[in-house]
C-alpha positions in Angstrom: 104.1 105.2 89.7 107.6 104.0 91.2 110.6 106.2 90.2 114.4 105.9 90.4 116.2 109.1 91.4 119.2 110.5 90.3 120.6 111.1 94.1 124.5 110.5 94.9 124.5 107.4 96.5 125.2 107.4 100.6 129.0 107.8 101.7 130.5 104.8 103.0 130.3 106.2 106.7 126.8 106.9 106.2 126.2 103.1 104.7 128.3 101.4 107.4 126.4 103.3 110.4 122.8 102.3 109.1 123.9 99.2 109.0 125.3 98.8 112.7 122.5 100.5 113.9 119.7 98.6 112.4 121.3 94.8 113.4 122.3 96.0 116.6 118.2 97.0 117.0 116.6 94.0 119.2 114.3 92.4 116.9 110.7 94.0 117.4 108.7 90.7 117.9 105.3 92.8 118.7 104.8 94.2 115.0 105.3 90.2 114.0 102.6 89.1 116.3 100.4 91.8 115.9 100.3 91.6 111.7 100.0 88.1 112.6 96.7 88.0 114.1 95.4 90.4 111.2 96.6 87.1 108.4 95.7 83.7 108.5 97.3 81.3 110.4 99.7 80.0 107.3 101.1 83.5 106.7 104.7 84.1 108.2 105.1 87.7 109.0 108.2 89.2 109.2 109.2 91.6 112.0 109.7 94.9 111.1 110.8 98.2 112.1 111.2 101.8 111.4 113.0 104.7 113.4 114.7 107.4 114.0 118.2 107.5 115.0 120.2 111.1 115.7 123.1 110.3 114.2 122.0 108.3 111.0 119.9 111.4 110.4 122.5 114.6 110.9 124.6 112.4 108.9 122.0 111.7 105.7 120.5 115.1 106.0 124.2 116.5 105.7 124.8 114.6 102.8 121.6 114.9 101.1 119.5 118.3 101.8 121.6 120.0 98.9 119.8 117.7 96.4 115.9 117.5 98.1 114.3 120.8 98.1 112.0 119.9 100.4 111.2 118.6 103.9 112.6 114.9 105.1 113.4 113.1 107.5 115.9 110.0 107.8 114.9 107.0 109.2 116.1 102.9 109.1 113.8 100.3 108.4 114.5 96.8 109.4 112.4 93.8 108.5 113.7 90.3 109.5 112.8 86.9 109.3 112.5 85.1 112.6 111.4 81.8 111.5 113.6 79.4 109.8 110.8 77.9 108.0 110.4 79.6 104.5 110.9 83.0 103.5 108.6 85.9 105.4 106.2 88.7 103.7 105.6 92.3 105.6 101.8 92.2 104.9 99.9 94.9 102.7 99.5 97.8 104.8 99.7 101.8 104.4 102.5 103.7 106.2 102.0 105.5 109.4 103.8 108.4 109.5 104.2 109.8 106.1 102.5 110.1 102.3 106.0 109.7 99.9 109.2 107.2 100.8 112.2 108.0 99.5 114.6 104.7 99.7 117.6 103.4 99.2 118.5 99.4 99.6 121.4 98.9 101.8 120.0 94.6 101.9 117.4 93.5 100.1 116.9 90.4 102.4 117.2 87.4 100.2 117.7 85.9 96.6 113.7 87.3 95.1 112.8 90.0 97.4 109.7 91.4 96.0 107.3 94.5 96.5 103.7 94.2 96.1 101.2 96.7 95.1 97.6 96.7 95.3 94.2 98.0 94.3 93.2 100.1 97.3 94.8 103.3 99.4 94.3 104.9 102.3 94.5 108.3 102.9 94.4 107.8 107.2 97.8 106.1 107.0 99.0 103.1 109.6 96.6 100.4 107.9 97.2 96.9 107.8 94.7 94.4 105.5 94.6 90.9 105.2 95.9 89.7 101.5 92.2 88.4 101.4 90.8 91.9 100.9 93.2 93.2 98.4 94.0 92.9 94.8 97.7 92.7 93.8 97.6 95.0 90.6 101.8 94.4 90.7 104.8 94.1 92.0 108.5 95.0 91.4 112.0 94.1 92.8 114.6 97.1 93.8 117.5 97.0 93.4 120.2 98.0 96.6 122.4 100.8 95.9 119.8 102.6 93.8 117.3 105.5 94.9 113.3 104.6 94.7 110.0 106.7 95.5 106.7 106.4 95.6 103.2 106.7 97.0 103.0 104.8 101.1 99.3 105.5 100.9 99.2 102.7 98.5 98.8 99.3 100.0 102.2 97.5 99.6 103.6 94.1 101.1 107.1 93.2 101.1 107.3 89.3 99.8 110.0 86.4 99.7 112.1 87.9 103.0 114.7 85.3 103.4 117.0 87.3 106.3 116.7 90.7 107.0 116.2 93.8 104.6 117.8 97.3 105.5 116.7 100.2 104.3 118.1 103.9 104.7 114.9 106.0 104.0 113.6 109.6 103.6 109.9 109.8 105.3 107.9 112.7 103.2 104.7 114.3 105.2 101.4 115.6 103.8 102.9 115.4 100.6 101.5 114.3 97.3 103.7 112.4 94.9 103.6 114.3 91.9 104.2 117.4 94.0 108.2 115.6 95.3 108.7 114.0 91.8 108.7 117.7 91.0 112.1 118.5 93.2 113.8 116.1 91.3 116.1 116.7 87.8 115.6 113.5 85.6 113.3 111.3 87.6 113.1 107.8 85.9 109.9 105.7 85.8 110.3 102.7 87.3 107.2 100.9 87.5 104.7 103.3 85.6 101.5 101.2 86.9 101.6 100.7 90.6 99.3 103.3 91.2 96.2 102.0 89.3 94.4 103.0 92.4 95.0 106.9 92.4 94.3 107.2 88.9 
């Protein structure tokens, strides 16, 4: 499952220095070529980033360690569109470093941004699959300015990228789910069946 989260959204400050951080980041054309050679020839992948940045996380973890009762830590993702012809996807893969995202949307990268979720997870983290060996069992768009979690062990794709999508997010490790959602007063199900495959 997907939740929203009741957290206070990030101050202005916080907002405005993800932001200048993440599109003054030179554009990380090795993750586009090497997703690329993992898709057919007709898929346009995005390039796309996540890191740390010292400032972007004393500042979040300031602002938001009151409310998370358990162990984060900040990061920016970037994923942009190089190509100027059609929109980009960020193909199905698992995420490398951690088990549980916590985001928040700062741009959502075009008109029909879309997430996908499919049929199969891996525990080993870092995996990327061609679409041709997974089954898309849905997909939602978020919202910016709103808080979402879920499962990265899940295979997920980011669809429909027009320009570039920035994200303020809070990495969970060795963590289960259900064990985070548990930190949380009043977390709302967002998408109740994206996680068909842990079931």
């Amino acid at each position: 499952m997907i939740y929203n989260l009741n957290l206070p959204k990030p101050s202005n400050e916080l907002i405005k220095l993800v932001t200048s951080v993440a599109t003054n980041r030179p554009v990380n054309y090795e993750s586009k070529r090497w997703h690329q050679t993992i898709q057919d020839t007709n898929v346009n992948c995005a390039a796309g980033e996540f890191f740390g940045d010292a400032d972007v996380a004393a500042l979040a973890k300031k602002e938001l360690a009151p409310y998370i009762n358990i162990d984060f830590s900040p990061a920016i993702g970037i994923i942009r569109n190089v190509e100027s012809n059609g929109p980009a996807c960020y193909p199905p893969h698992t995420d490398r470093v951690r088990t549980v995202a916590i985001n928040y949307y700062i741009k959502s990268g075009g008109s029909n941004v879309k997430t996908f979720f499919y049929d199969q997870c891996n525990s080993e983290k870092g995996h990327v699959l061609p679409y041709s060996q997974l089954r898309k069992v849905d997909e939602c768009c978020f919202d910016t300015d709103s808080w979402y979690v879920f499962d990265t062990t899940q295979y997920h794709s980011v669809e429909n990228i027009e320009s570039e999508r920035i994200i303020l997010t809070l990495s969970i490790k060795n963590t289960e789910l259900k064990d985070v959602i548990k930190v949380f007063e009043r977390p709302t199900i967002f998408l109740k069946d994206s996680q068909d495959c842990l079931e």
